[in-house]
ZAMARGU-4260 file (C-alpha; in steps of 0.2 Angstrom, whole numbers, plus 5000, padded with zeros to 4 digits):
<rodrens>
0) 4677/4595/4396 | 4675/4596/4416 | 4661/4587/4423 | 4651/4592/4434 | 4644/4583/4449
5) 4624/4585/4450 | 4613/4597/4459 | 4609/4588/4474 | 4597/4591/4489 | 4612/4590/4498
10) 4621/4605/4489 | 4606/4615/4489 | 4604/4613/4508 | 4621/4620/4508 | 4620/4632/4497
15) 4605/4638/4508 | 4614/4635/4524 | 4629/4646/4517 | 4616/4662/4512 | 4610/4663/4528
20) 4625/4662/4538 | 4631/4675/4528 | 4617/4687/4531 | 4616/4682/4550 | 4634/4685/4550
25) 4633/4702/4543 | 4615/4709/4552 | 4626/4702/4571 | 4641/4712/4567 | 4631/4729/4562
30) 4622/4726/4577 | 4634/4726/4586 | 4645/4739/4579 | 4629/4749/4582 | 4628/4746/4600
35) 4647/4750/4603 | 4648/4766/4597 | 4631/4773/4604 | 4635/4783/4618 | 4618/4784/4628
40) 4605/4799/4625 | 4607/4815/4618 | 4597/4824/4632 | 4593/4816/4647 | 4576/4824/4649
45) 4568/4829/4633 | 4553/4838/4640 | 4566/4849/4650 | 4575/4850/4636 | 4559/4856/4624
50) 4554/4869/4637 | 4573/4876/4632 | 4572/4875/4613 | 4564/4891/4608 | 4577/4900/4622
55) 4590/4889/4609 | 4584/4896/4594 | 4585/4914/4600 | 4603/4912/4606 | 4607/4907/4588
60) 4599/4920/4579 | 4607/4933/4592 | 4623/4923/4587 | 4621/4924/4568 | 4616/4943/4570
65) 4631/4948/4576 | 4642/4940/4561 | 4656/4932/4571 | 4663/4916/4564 | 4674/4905/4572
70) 4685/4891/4562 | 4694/4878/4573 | 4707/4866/4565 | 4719/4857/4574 | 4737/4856/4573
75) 4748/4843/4573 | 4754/4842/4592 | 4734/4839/4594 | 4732/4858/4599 | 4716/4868/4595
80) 4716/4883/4583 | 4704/4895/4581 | 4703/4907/4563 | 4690/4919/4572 | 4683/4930/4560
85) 4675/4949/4564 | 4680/4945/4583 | 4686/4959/4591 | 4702/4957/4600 | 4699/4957/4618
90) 4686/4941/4615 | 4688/4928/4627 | 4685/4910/4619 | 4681/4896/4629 | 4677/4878/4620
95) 4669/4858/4626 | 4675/4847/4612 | 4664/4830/4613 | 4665/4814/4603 | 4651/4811/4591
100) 4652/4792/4591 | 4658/4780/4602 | 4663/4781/4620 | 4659/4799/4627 | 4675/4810/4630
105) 4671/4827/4634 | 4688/4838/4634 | 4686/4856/4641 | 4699/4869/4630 | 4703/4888/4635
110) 4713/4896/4622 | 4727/4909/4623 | 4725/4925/4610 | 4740/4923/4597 | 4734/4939/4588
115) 4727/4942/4570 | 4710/4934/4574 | 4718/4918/4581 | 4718/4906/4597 | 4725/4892/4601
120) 4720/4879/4613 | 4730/4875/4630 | 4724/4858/4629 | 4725/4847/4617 | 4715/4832/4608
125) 4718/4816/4603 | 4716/4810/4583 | 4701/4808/4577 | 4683/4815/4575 | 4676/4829/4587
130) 4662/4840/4589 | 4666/4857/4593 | 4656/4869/4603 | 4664/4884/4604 | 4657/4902/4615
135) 4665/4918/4612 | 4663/4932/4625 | 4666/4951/4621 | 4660/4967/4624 | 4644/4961/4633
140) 4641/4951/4619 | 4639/4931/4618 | 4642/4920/4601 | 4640/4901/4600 | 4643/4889/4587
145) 4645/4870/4583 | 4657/4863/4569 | 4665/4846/4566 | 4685/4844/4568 | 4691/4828/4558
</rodrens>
């Protein structure tokens, strides 16, 4: 048999103590891991940027109409490719890759048409996670899209 040793106000103060410092410990770090990786405001005027939104929202539905798809994945060497699908082939394709989280990095990428419905990037990105906004010009036409890149 072990014995135990009693339950004490001193061991209770502890055992209190110890709780809390734990959950302090963990609500400080969140927070702070919060504040690090947020980048600042999405717009910077959102009355400007309401007076725009219905101008938004035909753009997309002028983009979805016309049945173009672009799918970008990146290559080893950190270059951008582009599987563009129903694209005709004289499209121009430009793209602003942006960080979701963290420090903003904005990277500007202009592609150079390899045939068969694909691009690849000139420019390429460093590892990680992006948010790709790409706009496709052809024909008088304009199409624009959004799509993550892990």
């Amino acid at each position: 048999m072990s014995k135990s040793t009693p339950l004490n106000g001193k061991r209770v103060a502890a055992i209190f103590v110890g709780g809390f410092g734990i959950v302090i410990a963990v609500n400080l770090t969140m927070a702070t891991m919060a504040v690090e990786s947020f980048h600042g405001t999405v717009v910077d005027n959102s009355y400007v940027a309401s007076q725009n939104y219905n101008g938004w929202l035909k753009q997309a539905a002028a983009s979805k109409a016309l049945g173009w798809q672009a799918v970008p994945h990146r290559r080893e060497d950190g270059r951008v490719v582009i599987e563009a699908i129903a694209v005709p082939s004289d499209a121009a394709l430009t793209a602003t890759a942006e960080r979701p989280l963290g420090q903003r990095d904005d990277v500007a990428l202009t592609f150079t048409p390899q045939g068969k419905g694909r691009w690849v990037s000139n420019e390429a990105l460093a590892p990680g996670r992006w948010q790709m906004r790409t706009a496709i010009r052809a024909g008088g036409k304009a199409w624009a899209g959004e799509s993550e890149m892990r």
